[in-house]
Every structure is written in structure tokens, then in C-alpha cells.
C-alpha positions in Angstrom: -15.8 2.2 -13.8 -13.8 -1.1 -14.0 -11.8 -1.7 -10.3 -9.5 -4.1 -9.7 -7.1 -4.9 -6.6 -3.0 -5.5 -7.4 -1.1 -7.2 -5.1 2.7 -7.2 -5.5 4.5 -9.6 -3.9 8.1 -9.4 -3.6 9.9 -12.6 -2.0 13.2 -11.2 -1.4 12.4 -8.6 0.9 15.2 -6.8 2.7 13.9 -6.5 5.7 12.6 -10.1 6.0 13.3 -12.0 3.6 10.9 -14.3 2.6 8.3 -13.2 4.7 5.1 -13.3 2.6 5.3 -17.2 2.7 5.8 -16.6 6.5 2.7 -19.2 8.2 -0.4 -17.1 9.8 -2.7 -19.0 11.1 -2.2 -22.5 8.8 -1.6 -20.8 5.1 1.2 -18.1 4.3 0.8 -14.7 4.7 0.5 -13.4 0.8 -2.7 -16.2 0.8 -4.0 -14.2 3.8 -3.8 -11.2 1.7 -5.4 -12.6 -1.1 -8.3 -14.0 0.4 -8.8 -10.8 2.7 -8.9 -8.9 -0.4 -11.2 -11.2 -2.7 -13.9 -11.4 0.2 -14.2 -7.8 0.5 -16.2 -8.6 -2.7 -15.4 -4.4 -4.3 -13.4 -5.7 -7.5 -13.8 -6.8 -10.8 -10.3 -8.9 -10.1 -7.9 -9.6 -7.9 -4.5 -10.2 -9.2 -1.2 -11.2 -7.1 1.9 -10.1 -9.3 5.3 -11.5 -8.1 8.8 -12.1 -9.2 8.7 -15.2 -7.2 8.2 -18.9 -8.6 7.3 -20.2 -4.7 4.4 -17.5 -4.6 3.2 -17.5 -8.2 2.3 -21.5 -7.1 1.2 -20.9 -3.5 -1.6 -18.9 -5.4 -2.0 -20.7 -8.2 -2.5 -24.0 -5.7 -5.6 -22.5 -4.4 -6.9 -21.1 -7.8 -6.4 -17.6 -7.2 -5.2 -15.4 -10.2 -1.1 -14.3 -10.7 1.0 -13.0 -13.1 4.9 -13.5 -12.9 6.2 -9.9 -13.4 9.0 -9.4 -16.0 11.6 -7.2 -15.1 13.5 -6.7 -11.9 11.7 -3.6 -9.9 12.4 -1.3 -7.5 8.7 -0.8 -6.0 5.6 -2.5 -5.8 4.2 0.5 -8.3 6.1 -0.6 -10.8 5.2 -3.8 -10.5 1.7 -3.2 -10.8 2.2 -0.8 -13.7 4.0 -3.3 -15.9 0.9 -5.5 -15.3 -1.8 -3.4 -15.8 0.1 -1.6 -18.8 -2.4 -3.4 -21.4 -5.5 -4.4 -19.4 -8.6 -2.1 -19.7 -9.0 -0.5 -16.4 -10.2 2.7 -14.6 -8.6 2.5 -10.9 -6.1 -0.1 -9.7 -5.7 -0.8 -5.6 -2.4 -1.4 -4.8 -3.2 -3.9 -1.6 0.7 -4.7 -0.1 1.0 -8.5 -0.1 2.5 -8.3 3.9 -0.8 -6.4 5.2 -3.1 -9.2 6.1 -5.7 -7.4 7.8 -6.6 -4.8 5.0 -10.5 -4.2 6.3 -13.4 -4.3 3.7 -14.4 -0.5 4.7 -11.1 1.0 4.5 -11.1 -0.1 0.6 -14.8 1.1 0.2 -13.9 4.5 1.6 -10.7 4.3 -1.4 -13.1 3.3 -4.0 -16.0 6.3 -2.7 -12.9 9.0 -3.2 -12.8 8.2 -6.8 -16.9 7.6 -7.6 -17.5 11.5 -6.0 -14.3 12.7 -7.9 -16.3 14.1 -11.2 -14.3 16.3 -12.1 -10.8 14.0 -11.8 -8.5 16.1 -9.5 -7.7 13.3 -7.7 -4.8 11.1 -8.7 -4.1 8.3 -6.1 -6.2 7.8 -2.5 -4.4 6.1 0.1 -4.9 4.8 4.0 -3.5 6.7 7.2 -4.4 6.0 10.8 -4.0 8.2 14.0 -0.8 6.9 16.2 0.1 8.1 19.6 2.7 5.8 20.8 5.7 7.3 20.3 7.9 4.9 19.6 5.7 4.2 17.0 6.4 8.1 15.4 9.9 7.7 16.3 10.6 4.2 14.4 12.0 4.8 10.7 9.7 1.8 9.7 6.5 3.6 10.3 6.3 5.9 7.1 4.0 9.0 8.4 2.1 11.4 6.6 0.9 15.2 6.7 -1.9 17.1 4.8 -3.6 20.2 4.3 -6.9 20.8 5.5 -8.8 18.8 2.8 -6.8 15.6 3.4 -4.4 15.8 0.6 -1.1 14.7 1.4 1.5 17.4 1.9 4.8 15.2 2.2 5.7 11.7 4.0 8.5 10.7 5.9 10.3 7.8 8.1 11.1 10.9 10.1 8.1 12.6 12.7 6.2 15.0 10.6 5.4 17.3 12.0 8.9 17.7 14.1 7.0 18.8 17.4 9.7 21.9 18.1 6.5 23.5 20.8 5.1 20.9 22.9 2.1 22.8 23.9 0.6 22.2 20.1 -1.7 19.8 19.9 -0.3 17.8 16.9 -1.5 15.1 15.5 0.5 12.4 13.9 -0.7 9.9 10.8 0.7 6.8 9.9 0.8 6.1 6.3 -0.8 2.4 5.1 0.9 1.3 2.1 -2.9 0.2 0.7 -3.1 3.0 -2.7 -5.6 3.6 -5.4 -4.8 4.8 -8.7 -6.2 6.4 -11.7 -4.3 4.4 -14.3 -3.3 7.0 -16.4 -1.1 8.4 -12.8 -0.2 5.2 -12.1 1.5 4.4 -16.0 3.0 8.6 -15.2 4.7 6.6 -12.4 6.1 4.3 -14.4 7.3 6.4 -17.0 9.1 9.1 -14.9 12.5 8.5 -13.0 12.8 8.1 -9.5 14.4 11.6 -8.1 16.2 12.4 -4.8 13.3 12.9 -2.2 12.5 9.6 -3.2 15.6 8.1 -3.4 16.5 9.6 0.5 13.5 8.6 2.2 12.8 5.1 0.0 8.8 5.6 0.3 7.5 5.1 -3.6 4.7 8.0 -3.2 6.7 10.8 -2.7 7.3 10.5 -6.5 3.6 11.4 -7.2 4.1 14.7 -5.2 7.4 15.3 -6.5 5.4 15.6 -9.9 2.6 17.0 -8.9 0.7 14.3 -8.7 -2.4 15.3 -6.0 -3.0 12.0 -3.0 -6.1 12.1 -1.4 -5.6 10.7 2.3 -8.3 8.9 4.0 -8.7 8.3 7.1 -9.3 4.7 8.8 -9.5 3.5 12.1 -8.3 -0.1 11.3 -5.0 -0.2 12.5 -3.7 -3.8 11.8 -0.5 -5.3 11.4 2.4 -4.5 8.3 4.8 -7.3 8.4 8.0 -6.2 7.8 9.9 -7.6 10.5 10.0 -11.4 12.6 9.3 -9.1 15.1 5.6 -8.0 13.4 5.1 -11.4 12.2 4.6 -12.2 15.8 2.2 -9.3 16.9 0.5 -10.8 13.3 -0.2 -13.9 14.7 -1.5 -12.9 17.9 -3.9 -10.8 16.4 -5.1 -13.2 14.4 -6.0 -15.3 17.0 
């Protein structure tokens, strides 16, 4: 089973623009990503795929391997899809270029969904994490996620999923990581298929799979880290790096 990690990197982000070549700790952020995800050590390649002339040279400066995408995109998935389209590959990682802190075992536990998935009912895996604070369920930036009782995702939303309408249940709420694994074949479906309105409402790429029928695995981590989308995260970022 060949495995390799994708990492699309987007410079123009609307949120923050420019914020992959943001400075963590002495080198930009979409290096920190890279070399986070090449020391894990689980791939056959790691490949940064950008629109971007300044980050297709920040990594090629320290001898990493990028690919300039191109076509304009609307998501990191179709980014990666364009990429991969002609390479000979089992499973893809889609590691987001503005999450630094992407753990070793988190991406093991990925990779483990597909090795004990004989019989291929599994289409994509993906990270969530536990959150309490609720400001952090409130805020529209924190995609969430809910599943049925073996872990596959039901539906995800910038709203809180479950809405808690009876306080006495003891919900609990996931935050979705945008770190995904992909059979290739789902992954080129993705590609292929038109965006349609759940999608288009909510803005969060993987509500296409379900929307197709497409089955996510959701796994668990405890590794909460840091998603820079805002100036505002970029700060908490460096904190924790230190």
C-alpha cells in the first residue's frame, strides 16, 4: 500500500491572507508543516502543492518536494486531486498547510483505519477532538462533527451539532481537524462531481463525500493544537510553540 502526505497551500487565504508564510518560531508556518509531517517518518512522500510562487520557493529553498498546481481551486481537495491524478498511489493524507502541530500518532491512527479496512468500506478517515469551551462550539470557525455509534461521520457544521435543545443530556461535542485520508479512487470521485448546496452553505469541502455517499471514518485524537486561520491564532501558535 503506497502512502503519501499532500499538503495544499493556498497563499491568498480569505481569512488571513498570506498566512502560511506567517514566522513561527524562525521559518514560516507552511515549512513548519512540512517538516512536522516529513519527521513523522509514515510516507512514501511528502508533497506541498500550491498556487503560490513565494511558497513553491520557500520549499524548494530547503529541498523539500512541490508542485505548482494548475488551475484556480476552490478547496484544498481539489488541489490534491489534480496532483495525484497520474501518480500511482493507494491513500493520500491531506495534512492542511496552516496546522503546524499535526502529531505523529494522530496520522498513524489515519493510516491503521485503512490497513484493518479489508474489505474497503471506508472512503476517507479524518481527525476530531473533544471541546468543551463553548465559545469554542459557538465560533463559526470551529467546523464540528457528529457520528453514529461506529465513528462514522453523520454531518458537519460551523453551527453546534448537536443543537443542545435539553440541557440535562450529556452531549458531547467534536471538533473536526481538517487532517483527511483518502482512498484515491474517493478522492478523484471528489474531483469529478460538482459541489452542491450543503456544501456550498456551510463552505466545509467534506460534506461533499456525504452528500454522495461517500462513508468518513472519524478518529479520535487527543492532540488539540493550533489551526491558523486568524492573526488572532497565529498568536496562541507561537506561544505554544515555545
Amino acid at each position: 500500500m503506497k502512502i503519501i502526505a499532500m499538503i495544499p497551500a493556498r497563499y491568498s487565504a480569505s481569512r488571513f491572507p498570506g498566512k502560511l508564510m506567517k514566522d513561527l518560531g524562525g521559518k514560516p508556518v507552511i515549512t513548519r508543516t512540512y517538516q512536522a509531517t516529513v519527521d513523522t517518518q509514515l510516507f512514501d512522500d511528502v508533497i506541498v502543492v500550491t498556487d503560490s510562487d513565494i511558497i513553491y520557493d520557500e520549499i524548494n529553498k530547503i529541498g523539500g518536494h512541490v508542485m505548482m498546481s494548475k488551475k484556480q481551486h476552490e478547496c484544498g481537495s481539489d488541489r490534491i486531486a489534480e496532483a495525484v491524478e497520474n501518480l500511482d498511489i493507494d491513500i493520500v493524507v491531506n495534512v492542511q498547510g496552516d496546522e503546524p502541530f499535526t502529531d505523529t500518532e494522530s496520522l498513524k491512527k489515519l493510516i491503521k483505519v485503512f490497513k484493518e479496512d479489508a474489505d474497503k468500506q471506508v472512503d476517507l478517515a479524518s481527525l476530531m477532538v473533544h471541546i468543551t469551551d463553548l465559545e469554542e462550539i459557538n465560533n463559526p470557525n470551529t467546523v464540528k462533527v457528529i457520528v453514529d455509534q461506529k465513528n462514522f461521520a453523520l454531518y458537519f457544521s460551523r453551527s453546534p451539532i448537536p443543537y443542545p435543545r435539553d440541557q440535562d443530556v450529556a452531549v458531547k461535542y467534536y471538533k473536526h481537524k481538517g487532517v483527511y485520508a483518502f482512498r484515491k479512487n474517493a478522492l478523484m470521485d471528489f474531483y469529478n462531481l460538482p459541489m452542491l448546496t450543503l456544501e456550498a452553505s456551510e463552505k466545509i469541502e467534506c460534506i461533499r463525500y456525504l452528500e454522495y455517499g461517500k462513508r468518513i471514518k472519524m478518529v479520535e485524537t487527543n492532540v488539540q493544537g493550533v489551526e491558523i486561520d486568524t492573526p488572532e491564532d497565529l498568536e496562541k501558535a507561537k506561544k505554544l510553540w515555545k
